[in-house]
C-alpha positions as CSV (number, residue, x, y, z in Angstrom):
1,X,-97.7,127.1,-24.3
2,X,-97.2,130.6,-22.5
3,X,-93.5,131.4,-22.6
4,X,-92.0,133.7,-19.9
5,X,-92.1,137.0,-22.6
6,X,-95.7,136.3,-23.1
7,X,-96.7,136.0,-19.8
8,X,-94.9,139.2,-18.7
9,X,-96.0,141.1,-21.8
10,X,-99.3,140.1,-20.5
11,X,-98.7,141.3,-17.2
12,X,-97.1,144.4,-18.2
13,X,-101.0,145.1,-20.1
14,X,-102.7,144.1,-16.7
15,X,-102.6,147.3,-14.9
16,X,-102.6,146.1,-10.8
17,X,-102.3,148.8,-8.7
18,X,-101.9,147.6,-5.1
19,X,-105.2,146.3,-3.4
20,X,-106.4,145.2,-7.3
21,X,-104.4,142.9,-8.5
22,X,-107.1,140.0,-9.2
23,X,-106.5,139.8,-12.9
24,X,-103.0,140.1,-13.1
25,X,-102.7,137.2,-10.1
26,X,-105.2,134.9,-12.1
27,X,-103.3,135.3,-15.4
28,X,-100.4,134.0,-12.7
29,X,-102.4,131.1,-11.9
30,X,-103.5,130.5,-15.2
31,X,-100.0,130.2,-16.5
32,X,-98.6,128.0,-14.0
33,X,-101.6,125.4,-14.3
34,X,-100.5,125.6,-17.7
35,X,-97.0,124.9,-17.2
36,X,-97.6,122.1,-14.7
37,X,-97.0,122.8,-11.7
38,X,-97.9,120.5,-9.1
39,X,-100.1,122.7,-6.6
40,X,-101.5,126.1,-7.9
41,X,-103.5,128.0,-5.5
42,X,-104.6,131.9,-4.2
43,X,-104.4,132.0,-0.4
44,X,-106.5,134.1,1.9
45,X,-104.3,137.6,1.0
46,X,-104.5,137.0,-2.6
47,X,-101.4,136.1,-3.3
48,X,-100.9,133.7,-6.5
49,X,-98.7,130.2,-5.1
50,X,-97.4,127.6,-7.3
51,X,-95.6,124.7,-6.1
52,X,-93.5,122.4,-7.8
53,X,-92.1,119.2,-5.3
54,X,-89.6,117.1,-6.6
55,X,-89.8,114.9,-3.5
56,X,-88.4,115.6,0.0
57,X,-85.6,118.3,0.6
58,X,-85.2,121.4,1.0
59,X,-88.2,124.3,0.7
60,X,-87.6,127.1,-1.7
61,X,-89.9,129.9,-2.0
62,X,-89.6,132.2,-4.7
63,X,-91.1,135.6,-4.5
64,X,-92.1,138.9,-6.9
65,X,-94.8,141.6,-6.0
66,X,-97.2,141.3,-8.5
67,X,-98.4,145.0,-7.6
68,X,-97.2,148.7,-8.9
69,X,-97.9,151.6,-8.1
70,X,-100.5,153.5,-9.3
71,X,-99.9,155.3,-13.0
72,X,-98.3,158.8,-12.0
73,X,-96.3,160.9,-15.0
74,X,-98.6,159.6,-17.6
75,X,-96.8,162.2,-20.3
76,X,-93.4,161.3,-19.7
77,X,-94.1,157.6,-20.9
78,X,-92.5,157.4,-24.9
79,X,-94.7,154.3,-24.8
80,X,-97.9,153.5,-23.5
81,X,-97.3,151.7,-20.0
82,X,-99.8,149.7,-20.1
83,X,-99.0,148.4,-23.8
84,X,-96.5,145.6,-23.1
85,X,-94.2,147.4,-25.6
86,X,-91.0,145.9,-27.0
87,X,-88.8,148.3,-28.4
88,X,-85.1,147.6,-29.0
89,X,-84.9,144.2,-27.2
90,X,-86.7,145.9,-24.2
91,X,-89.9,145.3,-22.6
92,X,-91.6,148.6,-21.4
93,X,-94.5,148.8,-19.3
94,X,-95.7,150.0,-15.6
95,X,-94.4,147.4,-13.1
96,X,-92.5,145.1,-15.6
97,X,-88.8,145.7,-13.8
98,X,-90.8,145.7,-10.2
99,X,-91.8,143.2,-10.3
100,X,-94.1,141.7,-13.1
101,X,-91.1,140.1,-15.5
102,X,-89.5,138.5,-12.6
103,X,-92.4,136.5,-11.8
104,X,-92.6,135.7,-15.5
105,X,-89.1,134.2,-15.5
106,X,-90.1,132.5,-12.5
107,X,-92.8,130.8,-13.3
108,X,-91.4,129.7,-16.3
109,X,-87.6,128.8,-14.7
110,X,-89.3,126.9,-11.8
111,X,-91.2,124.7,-15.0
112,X,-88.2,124.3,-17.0
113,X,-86.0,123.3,-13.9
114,X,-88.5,120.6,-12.7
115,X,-86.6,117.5,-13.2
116,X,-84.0,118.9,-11.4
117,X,-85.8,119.8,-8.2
118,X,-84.7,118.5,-4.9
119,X,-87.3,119.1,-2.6
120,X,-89.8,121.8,-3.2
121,X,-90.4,125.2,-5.2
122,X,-92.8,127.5,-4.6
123,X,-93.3,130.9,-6.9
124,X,-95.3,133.7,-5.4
125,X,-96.6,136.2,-6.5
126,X,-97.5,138.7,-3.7
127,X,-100.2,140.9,-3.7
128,X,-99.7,144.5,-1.9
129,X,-96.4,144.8,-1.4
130,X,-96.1,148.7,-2.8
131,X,-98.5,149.3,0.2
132,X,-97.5,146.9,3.0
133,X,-94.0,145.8,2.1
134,X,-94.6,142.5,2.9
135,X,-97.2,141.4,5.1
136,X,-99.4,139.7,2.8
137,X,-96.5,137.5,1.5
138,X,-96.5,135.9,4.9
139,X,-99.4,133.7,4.2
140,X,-98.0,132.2,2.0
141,X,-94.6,132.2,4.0
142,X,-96.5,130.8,6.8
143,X,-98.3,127.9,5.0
144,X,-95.3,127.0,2.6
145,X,-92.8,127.0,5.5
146,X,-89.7,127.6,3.2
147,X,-86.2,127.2,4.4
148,X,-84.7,129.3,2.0
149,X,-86.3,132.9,0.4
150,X,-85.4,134.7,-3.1
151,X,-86.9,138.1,-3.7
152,X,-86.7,139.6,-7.1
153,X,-87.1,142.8,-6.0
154,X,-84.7,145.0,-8.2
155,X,-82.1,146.3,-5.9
156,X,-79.2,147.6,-8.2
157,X,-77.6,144.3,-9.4
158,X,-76.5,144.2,-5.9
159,X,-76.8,141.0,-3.7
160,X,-79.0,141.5,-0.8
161,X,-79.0,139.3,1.9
């Protein structure tokens, strides 16, 4: 089984540059098919969607950009960034902190928390977001109709509401 360090190690080696994220959204897919969640699916903006209902309640939509920007300062990296590098107890590589190791906990959280779920859980991960901040996450906003919304988009260990 795909544990949440392998899936974001495996992310960190995808590069996904915004407007090509395909592989790093279908490793997504893969992993949550593998977990078990209930409903796995890529809407129309290529966003990855995984849904985990633990029968009526309250909607929860979880959501990471699975995008980064594009590889810029390529001699200032001590590792390589797209090598999924652990050195120390850290995982290094272009996009993991924004957001490709949140999605990674996620995925695997979400799994792990099943039998606890009231109502539903959805994961995204949303494509574009370095160049669109947003807009093609609401697809999948629109078709999952949450009542609550989680970013983990890294904002200084600060909550943002």
């Amino acid at each position: 089984m795909t544990t949440s360090l392998q899936l974001a190690r495996e992310l960190a080696r995808t590069p996904s540059v915004s407007g090509d994220e395909e592989a790093a959204v279908r490793l997504v897919v893969a992993a949550m098919e593998e977990v078990g969640f209930d409903e796995v699916r890529i809407d129309g903006s290529g966003n990855a969607i995984g849904v985990i209902t633990g029968g009526p309640g309250r909607r929860l939509l979880i959501d990471g950009h699975i995008d980064s920007i594009p590889l810029h300062s390529a001699g200032s990296w001590t590792v390589d960034p797209f090598g999924g590098d652990i050195v120390d107890g850290r995982l290094y590589g272009l996009g993991v902190c924004d957001q490709k190791a949140s999605i990674a906990a996620a995925v695997a959280g979400v799994a792990a928390a099943r039998r606890s779920i009231v109502g539903s859980v959805a994961v995204v991960a949303s494509v574009c977001e370095e160049a669109m901040e947003g807009q093609a996450l609401a697809e999948a906003v629109s078709w999952f109709d949450p009542d609550i919304v989680i970013t983990s988009e890294p904002n200084d260990t600060r909550l943002g509401i």
